[in-house]
C-alpha positions in Angstrom: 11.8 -31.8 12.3 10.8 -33.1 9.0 7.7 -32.4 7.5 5.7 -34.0 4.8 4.4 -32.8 1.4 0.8 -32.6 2.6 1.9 -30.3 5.3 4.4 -27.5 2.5 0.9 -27.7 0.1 -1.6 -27.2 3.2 0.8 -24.2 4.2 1.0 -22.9 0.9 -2.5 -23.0 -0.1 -2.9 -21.3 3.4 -0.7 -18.6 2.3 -2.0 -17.9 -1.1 -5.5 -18.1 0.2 -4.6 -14.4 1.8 -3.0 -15.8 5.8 0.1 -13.9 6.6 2.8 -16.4 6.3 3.3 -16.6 10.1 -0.4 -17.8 10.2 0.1 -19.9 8.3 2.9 -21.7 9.6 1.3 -21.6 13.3 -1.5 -23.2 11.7 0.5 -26.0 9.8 2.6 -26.4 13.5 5.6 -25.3 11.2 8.3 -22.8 12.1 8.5 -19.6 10.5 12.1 -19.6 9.5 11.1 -23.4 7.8 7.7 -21.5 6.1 10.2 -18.5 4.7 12.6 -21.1 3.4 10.3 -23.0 1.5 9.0 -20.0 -0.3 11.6 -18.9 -0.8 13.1 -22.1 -2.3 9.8 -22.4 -4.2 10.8 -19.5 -6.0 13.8 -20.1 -6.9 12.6 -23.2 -8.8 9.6 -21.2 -10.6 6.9 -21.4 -7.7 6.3 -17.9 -7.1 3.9 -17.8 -4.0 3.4 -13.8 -4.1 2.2 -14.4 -8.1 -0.4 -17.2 -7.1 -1.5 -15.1 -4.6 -2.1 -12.1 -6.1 -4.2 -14.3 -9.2 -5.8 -15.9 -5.9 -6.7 -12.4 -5.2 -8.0 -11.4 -8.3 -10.2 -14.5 -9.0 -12.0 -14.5 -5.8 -13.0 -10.9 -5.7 -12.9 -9.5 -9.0 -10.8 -6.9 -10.5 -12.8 -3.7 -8.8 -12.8 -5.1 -5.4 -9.0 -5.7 -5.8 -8.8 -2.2 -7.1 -10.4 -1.0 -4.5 -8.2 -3.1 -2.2 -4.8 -1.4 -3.9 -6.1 2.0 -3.6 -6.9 1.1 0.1 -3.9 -0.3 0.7 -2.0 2.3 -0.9 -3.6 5.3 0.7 -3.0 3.4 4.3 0.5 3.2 3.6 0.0 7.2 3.4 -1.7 8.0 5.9 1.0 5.7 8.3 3.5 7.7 6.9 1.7 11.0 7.0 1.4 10.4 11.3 4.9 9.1 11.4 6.6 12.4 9.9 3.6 14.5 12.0 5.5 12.9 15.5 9.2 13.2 14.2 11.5 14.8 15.1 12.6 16.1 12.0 12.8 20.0 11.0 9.7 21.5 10.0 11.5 22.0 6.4 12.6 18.4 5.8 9.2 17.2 7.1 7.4 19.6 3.9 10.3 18.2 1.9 9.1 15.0 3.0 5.7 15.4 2.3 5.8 16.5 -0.9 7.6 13.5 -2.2 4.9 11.5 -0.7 2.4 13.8 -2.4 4.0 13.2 -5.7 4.2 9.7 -5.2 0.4 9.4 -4.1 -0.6 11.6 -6.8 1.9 9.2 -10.0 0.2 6.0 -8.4 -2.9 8.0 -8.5 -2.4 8.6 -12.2 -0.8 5.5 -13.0 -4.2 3.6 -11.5 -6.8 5.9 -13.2 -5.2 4.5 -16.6 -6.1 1.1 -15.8 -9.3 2.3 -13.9 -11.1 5.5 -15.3 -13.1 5.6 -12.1 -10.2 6.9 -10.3 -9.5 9.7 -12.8 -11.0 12.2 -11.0 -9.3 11.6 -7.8 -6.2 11.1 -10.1 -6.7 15.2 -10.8 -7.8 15.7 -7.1 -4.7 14.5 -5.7 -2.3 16.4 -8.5 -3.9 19.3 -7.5 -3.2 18.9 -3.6 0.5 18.2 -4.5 0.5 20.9 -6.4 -0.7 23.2 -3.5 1.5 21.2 -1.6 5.2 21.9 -4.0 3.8 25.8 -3.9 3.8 25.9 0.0 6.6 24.1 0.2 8.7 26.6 -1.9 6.9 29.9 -1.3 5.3 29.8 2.7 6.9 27.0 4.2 4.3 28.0 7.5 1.7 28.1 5.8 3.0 24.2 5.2 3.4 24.0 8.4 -0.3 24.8 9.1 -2.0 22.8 6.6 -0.2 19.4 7.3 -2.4 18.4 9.9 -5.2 18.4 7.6 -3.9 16.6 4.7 -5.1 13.6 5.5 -8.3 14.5 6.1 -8.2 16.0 2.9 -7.5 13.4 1.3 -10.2 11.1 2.5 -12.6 13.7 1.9 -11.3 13.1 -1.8 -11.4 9.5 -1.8 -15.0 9.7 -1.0 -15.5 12.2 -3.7 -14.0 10.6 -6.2 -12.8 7.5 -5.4 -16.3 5.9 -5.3 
C-alpha cells in the first residue's frame, strides 16, 4: 500500500517528537517494517531521525532535564542488568566478574558525565569508590561479593540521591 508524503512527515514528526517508532506507525495506520524502512532510507540520504530527535529532545526540555534523563536512563539500564545477572544461572564468580565490569562502566560514564556536568561529580567519586570496593571483593573475598550484591543497587540509589541531585 502506498502512502503519501503527508503520511512519512506526520510519522516522522511523530517519531522525533519522542513516540517509539511502532507508535508511531500504528498511529499513522503504517506498517512497522514500511516505518523502519523509511528511516532507515532517510538516513542513508542524510536524514538522520535519531539526530533530530535527540536536538528535539534537548530543545524541549533543556539541557539538565536531558541530563537528568541520561543519567536515568543509564542507571535503569543498570539496575535491569544488575536483576538479570542476580536470577542467572551463572557461577557466583563469573556473576562478580560480571558485575565489576558493569561497575567500571557505570562509574567511566559516571566520570565521563560529571565533565560535562559538575553536578554529577560527586556521584562520579561515589560510584568509583563502590567499584573499587567492588574490584577488591572481587579479587580478595569473592563471598563477601557474594553477600553484598544484593544491595548494590540499593546502594547506588542511595547515591544518586546524595549526589545526583
Amino acid at each position: 500500500m502506498a502512502h503519501t508524503q503527508e503520511t512519512r512527515d506526520n510519522l516522522r514528526r511523530l517519531y522525533i517528537e519522542g513516540m517509539p517508532l511502532n507508535g508511531a506507525a500504528v498511529s499513522c495506520g503504517v506498517h512497522y517494517d514500511s516505518a523502519r524502512d523509511w528511516k532507515a532510507k532517510a538516513k542513508a540520504a542524510g536524514d538522520d531521525w535519531d539526530t533530530a530527535r535527540a536536538a528535539y529532545r534537548i530543545s524541549e526540555q533543556g539541557m539538565d532535564d536531558l541530563n537528568k534523563a541520561l543519567v536515568e536512563d543509564f542507571a535503569r539500564q543498570v539496575i535491569t542488568t544488575t536483576r538479570e545477572l542476580e536470577q542467572s544461572q551463572l557461577p557466583a564468580a563469573d556473576k562478580a566478574s560480571l558485575l565489576a565490569q558493569l561497575a567500571d562502566a557505570y562509574s567511566k560514564f559516571s566520570k565521563s558525565f560529571a565533565r560535562i556536568n559538575p553536578q554529577f561529580s560527586g556521584l562520579s567519586v561515589a560510584l568509583d569508590t563502590l567499584k573499587t570496593i567492588v574490584d577488591h571483593l572481587r579479587k580478595s573475598d569473592p563471598a563477601a561479593l557474594k553477600h553484598l550484591q544484593p544491595h548494590l543497587e540499593e546502594v547506588g540509589a542511595a547515591l544518586g540521591k546524595r549526589y545526583g541531585g
